[in-house]
N, C-alpha and C positions, 0 to 999 in steps of 0.2 A: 504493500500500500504506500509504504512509503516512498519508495523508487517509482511507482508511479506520479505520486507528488511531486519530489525533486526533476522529471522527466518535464511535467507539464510546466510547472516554473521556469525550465532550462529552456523550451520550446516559447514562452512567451516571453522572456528574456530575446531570446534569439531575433523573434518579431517585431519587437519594440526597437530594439535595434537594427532590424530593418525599416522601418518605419521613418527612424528618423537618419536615414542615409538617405531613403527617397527625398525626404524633405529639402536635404543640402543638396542633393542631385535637381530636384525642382529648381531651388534660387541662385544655383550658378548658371544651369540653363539660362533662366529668366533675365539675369543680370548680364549676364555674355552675347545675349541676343540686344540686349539693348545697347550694349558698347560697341557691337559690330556696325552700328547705325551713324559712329560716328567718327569712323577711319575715312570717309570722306572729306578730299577738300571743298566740294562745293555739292550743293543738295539745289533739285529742283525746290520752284516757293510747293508743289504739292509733296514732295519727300518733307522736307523741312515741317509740314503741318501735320502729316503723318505722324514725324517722328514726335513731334510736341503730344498727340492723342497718342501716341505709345506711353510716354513718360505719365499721362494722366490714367490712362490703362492699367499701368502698372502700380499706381499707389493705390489705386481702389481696390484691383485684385489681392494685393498684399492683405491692405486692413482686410479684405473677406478670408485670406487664408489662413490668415491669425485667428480672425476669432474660429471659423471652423475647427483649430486644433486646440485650441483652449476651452471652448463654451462647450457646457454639458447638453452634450446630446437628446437628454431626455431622460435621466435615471427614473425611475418609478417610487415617488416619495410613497404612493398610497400602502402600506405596509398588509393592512387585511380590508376584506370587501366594507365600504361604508355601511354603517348601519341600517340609515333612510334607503340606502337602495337595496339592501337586504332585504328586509321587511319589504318592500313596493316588489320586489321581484318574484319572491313568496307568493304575493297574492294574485300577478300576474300568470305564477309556473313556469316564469323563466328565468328558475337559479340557474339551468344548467349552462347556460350560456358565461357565467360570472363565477364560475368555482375552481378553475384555473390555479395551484400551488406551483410555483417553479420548484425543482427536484433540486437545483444550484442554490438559490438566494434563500428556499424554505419560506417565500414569502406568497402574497398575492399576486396574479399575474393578470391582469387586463387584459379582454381579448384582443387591442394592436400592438398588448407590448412583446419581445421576444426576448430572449437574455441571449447576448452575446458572451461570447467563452474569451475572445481577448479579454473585454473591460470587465468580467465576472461580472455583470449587472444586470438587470432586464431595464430594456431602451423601451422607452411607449415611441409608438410608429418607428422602430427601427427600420433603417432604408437598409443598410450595410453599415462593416465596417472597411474603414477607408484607411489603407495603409501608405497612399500617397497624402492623408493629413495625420494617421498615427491617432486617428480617433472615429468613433462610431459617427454615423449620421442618423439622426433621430429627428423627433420634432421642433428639437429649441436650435439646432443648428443645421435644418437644411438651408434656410432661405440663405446663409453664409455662403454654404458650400455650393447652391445655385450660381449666385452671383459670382462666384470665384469663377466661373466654368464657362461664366458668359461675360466676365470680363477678360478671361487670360486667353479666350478664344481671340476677343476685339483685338486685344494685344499683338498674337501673334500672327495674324491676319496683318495690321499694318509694319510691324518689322519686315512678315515675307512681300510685301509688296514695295517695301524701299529697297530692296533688295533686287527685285527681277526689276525695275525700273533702270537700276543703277548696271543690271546687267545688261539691260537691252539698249542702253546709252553708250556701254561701252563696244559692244559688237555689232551692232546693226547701226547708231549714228556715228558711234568714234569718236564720243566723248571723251577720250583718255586725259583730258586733264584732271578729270572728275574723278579719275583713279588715281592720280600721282602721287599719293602717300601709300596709296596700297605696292607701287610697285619698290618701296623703297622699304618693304616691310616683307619677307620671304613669308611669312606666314599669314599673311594679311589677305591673299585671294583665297589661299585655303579656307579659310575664319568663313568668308561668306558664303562657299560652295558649300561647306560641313552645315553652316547654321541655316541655309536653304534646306536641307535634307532635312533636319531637327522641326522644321518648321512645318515640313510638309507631311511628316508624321505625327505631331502631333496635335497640327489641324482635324487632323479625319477624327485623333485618339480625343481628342475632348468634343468635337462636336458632337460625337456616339454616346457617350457618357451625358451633355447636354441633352441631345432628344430622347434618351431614358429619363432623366430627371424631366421632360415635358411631359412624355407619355405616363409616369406615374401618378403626377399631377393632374393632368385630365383626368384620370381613372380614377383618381383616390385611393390610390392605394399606394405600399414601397414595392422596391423590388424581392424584398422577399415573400411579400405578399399575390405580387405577380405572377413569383415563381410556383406560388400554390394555387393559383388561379382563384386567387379569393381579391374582392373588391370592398372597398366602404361605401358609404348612402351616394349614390348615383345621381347628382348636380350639374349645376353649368361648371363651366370650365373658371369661371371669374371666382363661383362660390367656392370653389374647392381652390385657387391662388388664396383666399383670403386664409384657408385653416394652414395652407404650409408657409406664405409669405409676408403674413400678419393682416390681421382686418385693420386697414387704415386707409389713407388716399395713396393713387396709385405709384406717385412718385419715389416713396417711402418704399414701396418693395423694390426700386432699381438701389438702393444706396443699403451699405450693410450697418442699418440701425436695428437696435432691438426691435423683433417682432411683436405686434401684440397677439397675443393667442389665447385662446380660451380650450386646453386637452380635457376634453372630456372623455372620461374611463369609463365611460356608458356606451361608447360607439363600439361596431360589434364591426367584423368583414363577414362577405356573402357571398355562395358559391358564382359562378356564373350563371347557371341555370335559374336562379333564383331571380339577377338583376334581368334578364331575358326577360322574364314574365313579368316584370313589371310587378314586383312585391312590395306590399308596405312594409315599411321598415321597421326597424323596433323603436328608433329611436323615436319614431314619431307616435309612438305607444305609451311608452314609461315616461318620456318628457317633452315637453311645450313650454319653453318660455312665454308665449305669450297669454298663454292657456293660463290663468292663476290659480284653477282647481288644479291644475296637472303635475304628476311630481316633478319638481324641480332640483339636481341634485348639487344645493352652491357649494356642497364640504368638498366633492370631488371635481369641480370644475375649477381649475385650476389654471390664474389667469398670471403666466409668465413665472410661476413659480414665486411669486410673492406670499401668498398662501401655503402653507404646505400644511401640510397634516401628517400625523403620525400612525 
């Protein structure tokens, strides 16, 4: 048992430490590409503004990839089922959907939350866990990890086009003034051939990753959740931005501010055959905010984690 123990420690040591080699492999990338932009002596006035929306590219994506690796993903404070939804569930006959024990944490498990074996936790709406930020993505930090993935995209979209500009200046009009530090530098034409190639890789590698994070969003669901073919309550596409990217005005989900969110541990997923038919959902059973008879549960609605419960 115990060499099992010290195995599983040694295995998440190992990962953690890959984790954050990705990380410095991420920000020399990032920073390298950006220096490559500026081995030129002269830039068109459209490279030169390029490169200006690169440098503004790159401080927004940062602050998003900070907080993605630092803010809590979503641990699950609720420790055992609420009471009030106890009881209303009772009368309902649908505990079985809310009885859930994690076999790891020995605690309460909400039907979106999952425990992850890196962070030993259960994450509510666990998407994954994410070894190029070295932390789970959950509910309190997709809308970071979104915005990372949709600014470092912006990013390197305008680096690889100051690039193929500066290439097609130099061999199709013969511009070569426009190179004369590169050619006084032996590694200097290499630098932009290589960060071409970096660029055009992983253009495709985060825009796949980006239209996953859309298509979970439309569906309301994560990717593990995907992968089970199970869905949450089936909305417009705007109402379901509001529970991953915060209900505020829309400006606010492009910049990476605190979300506002409201997780409620009452939402259930549903097979697909179920969303097919056009099913009433539960949620709109056991609660109604606007309904004042209807139960409402404020102990487990849980707004940004300012509330917690024990």
């Amino acid at each position: 048992m115990f060499s099992e123990q010290n195995h599983d420690e040694r295995q998440k040591i190992k990962k953690n430490y890959l984790g954050i080699g990705l990380i410095i492999f991420v920000q020399i990338l990032i920073i390298w590409g950006l220096y490559t932009t500026f081995i030129y002596n002269n830039l068109r006035e459209l490279q030169n503004n390029l490169r200006n929306l690169a440098i503004l590219f790159w401080i927004i994506s940062e602050i998003c990839y900070i907080r993605t690796q630092f803010s809590d993903p979503g641990e699950v404070q609720q420790k055992i089922v609420p009471l009030k939804l106890l009881h209303a569930l009772k009368d309902l006959q649908l505990l079985q959907f809310y009885q859930n024990v994690c076999d790891k944490c020995n605690s309460w498990k909400p039907p979106r939350a999952h425990h992850c074996k890196r962070c030993n936790k259960c994450i509510y709406k666990m998407d994954h866990h994410c070894e190029w930020t070295n932390n789970c993505i959950g509910a309190l930090n997709q809308k970071y990890f979104v915005l990372f993935l949709l600014y470092v995209f912006c990013y390197i979209l305008a680096i690889f086009i100051i690039h193929i500009i500066g290439i097609y200046d130099y061999y199709v009009t013969n511009q070569q003034h426009m190179w004369n530090s590169l050619t006084n530098q032996n590694f200097g034409i290499f630098q932009v051939l290589l960060i071409i190639i970096f660029c055009t890789f992983f253009l495709f590698f985060v825009i796949s990753m980006l239209w996953d994070q859309i298509q979970v969003i439309r569906d309301n669901q994560t990717v593990i959740e995907s992968l089970q073919g199970k869905f949450g309550r089936q909305q417009s596409f705007f109402e379901n931005m509001k529970q991953f990217m915060g209900d505020e005005k829309w400006y606010y989900q492009l910049i990476p501010t605190t979300p506002i969110l409201k997780l409620n541990y009452a939402e259930i997923v549903y097979g697909e055959s179920l969303v097919n038919m056009g099913t009433s959902y539960l949620e709109d059973i056991i609660y109604d905010e606007k309904n004042p008879k209807s139960v409402y549960f404020a102990e487990f609605m849980i707004d940004n984690y300012k509330k917690k419960v024990s």
